[in-house]
C-alpha positions in Angstrom: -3.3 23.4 2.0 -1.5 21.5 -0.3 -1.3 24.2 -2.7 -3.1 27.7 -3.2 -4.0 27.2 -6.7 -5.9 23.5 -6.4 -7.5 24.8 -3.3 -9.2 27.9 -4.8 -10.4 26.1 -7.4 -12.6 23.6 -5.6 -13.4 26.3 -2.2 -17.0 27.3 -3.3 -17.4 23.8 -3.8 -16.4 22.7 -0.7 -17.7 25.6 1.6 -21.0 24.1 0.2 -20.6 21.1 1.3 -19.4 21.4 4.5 -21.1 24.6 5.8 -21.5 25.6 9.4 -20.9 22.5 11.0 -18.8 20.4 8.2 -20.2 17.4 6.3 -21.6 14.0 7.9 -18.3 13.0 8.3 -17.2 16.0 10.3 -20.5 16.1 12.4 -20.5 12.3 13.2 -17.4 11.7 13.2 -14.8 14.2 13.5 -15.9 17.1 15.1 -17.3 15.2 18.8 -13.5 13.4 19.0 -11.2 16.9 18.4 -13.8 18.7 20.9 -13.5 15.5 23.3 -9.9 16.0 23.1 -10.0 19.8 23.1 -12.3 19.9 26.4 -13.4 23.7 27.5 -13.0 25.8 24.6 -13.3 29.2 26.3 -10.9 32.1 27.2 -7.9 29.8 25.0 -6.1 30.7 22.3 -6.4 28.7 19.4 -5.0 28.0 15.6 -7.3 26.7 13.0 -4.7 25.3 11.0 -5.7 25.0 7.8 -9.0 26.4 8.4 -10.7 26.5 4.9 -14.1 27.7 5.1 -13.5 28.4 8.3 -16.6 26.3 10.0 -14.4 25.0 13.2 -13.3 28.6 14.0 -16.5 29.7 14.2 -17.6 27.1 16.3 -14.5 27.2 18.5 -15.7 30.8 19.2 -18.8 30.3 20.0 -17.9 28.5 22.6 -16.0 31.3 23.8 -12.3 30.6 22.6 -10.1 33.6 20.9 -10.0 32.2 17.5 -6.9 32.4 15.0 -7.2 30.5 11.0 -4.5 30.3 8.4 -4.7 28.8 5.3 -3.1 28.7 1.8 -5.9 29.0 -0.1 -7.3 33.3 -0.6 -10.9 32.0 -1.8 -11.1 30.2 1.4 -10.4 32.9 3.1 -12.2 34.9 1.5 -15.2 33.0 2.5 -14.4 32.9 6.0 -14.2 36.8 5.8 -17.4 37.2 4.5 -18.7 35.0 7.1 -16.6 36.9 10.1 -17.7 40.7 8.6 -21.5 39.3 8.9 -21.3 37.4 12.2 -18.2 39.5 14.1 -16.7 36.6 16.2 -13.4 38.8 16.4 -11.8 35.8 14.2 -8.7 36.7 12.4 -7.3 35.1 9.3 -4.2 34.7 7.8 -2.8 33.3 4.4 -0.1 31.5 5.4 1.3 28.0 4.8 1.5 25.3 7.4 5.2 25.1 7.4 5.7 28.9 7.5 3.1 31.1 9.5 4.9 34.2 9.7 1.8 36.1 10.9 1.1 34.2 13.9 3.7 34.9 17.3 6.2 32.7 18.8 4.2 31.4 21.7 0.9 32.9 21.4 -1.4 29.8 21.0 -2.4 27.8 23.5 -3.8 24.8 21.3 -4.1 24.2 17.7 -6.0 22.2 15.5 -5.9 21.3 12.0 -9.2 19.8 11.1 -8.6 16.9 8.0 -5.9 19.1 6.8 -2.2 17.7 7.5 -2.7 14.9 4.7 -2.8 17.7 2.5 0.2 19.4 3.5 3.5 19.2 1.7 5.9 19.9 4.6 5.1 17.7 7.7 8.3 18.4 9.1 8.1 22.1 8.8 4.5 22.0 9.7 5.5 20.7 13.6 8.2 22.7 14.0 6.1 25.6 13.5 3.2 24.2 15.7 6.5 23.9 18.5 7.5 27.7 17.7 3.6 29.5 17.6 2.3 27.1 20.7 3.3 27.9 24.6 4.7 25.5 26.7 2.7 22.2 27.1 0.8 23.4 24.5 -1.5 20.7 22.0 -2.0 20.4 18.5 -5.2 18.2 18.1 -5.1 16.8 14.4 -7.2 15.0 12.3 -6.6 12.9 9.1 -7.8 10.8 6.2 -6.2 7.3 7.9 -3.6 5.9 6.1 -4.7 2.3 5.7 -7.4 3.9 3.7 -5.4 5.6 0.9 -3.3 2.6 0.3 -5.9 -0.3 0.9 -8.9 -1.6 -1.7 -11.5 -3.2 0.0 -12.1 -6.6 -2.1 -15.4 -9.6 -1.2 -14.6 -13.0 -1.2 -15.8 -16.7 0.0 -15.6 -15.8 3.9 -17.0 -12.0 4.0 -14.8 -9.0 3.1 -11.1 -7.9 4.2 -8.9 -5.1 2.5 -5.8 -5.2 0.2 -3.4 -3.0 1.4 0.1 -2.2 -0.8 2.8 0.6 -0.6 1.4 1.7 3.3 5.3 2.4 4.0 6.2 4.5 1.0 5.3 8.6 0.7 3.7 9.5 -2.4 0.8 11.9 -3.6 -2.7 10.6 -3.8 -6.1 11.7 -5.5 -7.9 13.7 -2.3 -10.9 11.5 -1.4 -13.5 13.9 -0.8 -12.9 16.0 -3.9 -13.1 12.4 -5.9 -16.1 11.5 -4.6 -17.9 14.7 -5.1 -16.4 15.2 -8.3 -15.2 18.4 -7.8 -11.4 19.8 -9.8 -8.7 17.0 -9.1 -6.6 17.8 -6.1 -4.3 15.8 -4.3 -3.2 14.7 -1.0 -0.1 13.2 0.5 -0.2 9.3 1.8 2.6 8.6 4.5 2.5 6.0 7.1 2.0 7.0 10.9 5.6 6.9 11.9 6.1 10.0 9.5 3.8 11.8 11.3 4.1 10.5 14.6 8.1 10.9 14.1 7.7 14.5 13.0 6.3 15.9 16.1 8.5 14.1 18.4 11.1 15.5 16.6 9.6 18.8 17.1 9.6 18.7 20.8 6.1 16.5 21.0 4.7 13.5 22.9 1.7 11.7 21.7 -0.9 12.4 24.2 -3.6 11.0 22.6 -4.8 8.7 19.8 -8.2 7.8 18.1 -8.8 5.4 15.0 -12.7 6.4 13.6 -14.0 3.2 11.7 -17.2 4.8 9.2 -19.8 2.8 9.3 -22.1 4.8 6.6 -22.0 5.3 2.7 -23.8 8.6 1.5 -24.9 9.5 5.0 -26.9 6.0 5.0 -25.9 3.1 7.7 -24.8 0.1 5.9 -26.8 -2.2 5.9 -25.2 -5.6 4.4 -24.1 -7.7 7.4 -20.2 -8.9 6.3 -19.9 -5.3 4.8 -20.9 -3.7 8.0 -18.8 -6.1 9.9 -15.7 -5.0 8.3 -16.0 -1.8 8.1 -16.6 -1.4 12.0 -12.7 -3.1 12.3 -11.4 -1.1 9.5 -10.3 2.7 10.4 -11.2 5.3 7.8 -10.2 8.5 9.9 -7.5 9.3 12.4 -7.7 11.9 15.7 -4.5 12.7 16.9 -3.2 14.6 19.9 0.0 15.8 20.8 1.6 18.0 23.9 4.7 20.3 23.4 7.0 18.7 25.8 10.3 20.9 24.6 
């Protein structure tokens, strides 16, 4: 969602990639924390924020929830049309940005998510005023996020095992987007910012922090690591962040 055009150009690219139930990140990692978090799916009302292919709103209403996705990207939409006229899970999609979803009601959503999508989004501070304005009293937004450390930090070997040199963690700046690097898909971007911005954003918005998980990714390519001091350091270093917070305003 950090911009219409650099999405579109990489969304067949990543709907293959992440499918029905996202890619081995998303299955192993992401998907069990935001459904621990979320808890019983059915009968709510919930925003797939940034929604992309839109995988998690399928799932989400499957299990019985009454499914709303936005997103800034129309190919991605697109594709999670094509996938709703086949399937008819009475999902309905919207382009909107983050920071300005005009099509979704002041206090109609009971909890949203946005699924490794805020580190791409321009306007945190809009984005979680709108999340207060669309979600009903002690409503959640469940969010999850490339970590931090990890934009900032390169992981270097020496003498005593490995450890990771981190510079510029407190500054705001754009940042290659990981997962279309590594696939080698059209260069997009992300946003780095430390956890206070974020964290700082929603309180501001009327939020309290309700819940926090650091993911530390112990595999490479879907494969366990298997070197012993590489392992070991990667089980203490966080590469993904799960995030909830409770409209207290």
């Amino acid at each position: 969602m950090a911009g219409q055009t650099q999405w579109d150009r990489i969304a067949d690219e990543y709907d293959k990639s992440v499918g029905e139930e996202g890619d081995f990140v998303h299955t192993r990692y992401i998907n069990p924390a935001i459904f621990k978090f979320l808890g019983n799916a059915k009968g709510r009302s919930i925003l797939d924020l940034g929604c992309g292919n839109g995988y998690l709103s399928r799932m989400l209403a499957r299990k019985g929830a009454k499914v709303v996705g936005v997103d800034a990207s129309q190919r991605m939409l697109d594709i999670a049309k094509e996938r709703e006229a086949s399937e008819m899970l009475g999902i309905r999609y919207f382009l909107n940005d983050a920071s300005d979803m005009k099509d979704i009601r002041s206090g109609s959503v009971d909890c949203a998510i946005s699924n490794m999508a805020l580190h791409n989004v321009q306007n945190i501070k809009g984005t979680a005023k709108e999340c207060a304005r669309v979600l009903r009293r002690k409503g959640r937004i469940i969010f999850s996020i490339v970590h931090p450390l990890r934009d900032v930090s390169v992981i270097r070997k020496g003498a005593g095992g490995y450890h990771a040199e981190v510079k510029r963690y407190g500054d705001e700046f754009k940042v290659a987007n990981l997962l279309a690097k590594r696939k080698g898909w059209a260069a997009t971007h992300s946003y780095h910012r430390p956890l206070e911005f974020y964290f700082d954003s929603f309180i501001a918005a009327g939020f309290m922090v309700s819940g926090f998980r650091e993911i530390a990714n112990t595999y490479k390519d879907g494969i366990r690591i298997s070197e012993g001091k590489l392992l070991a350091f990667k089980k203490s270093f966080p590469s993904f962040l799960v995030v909830q917070c409770t409209k207290i305003k």
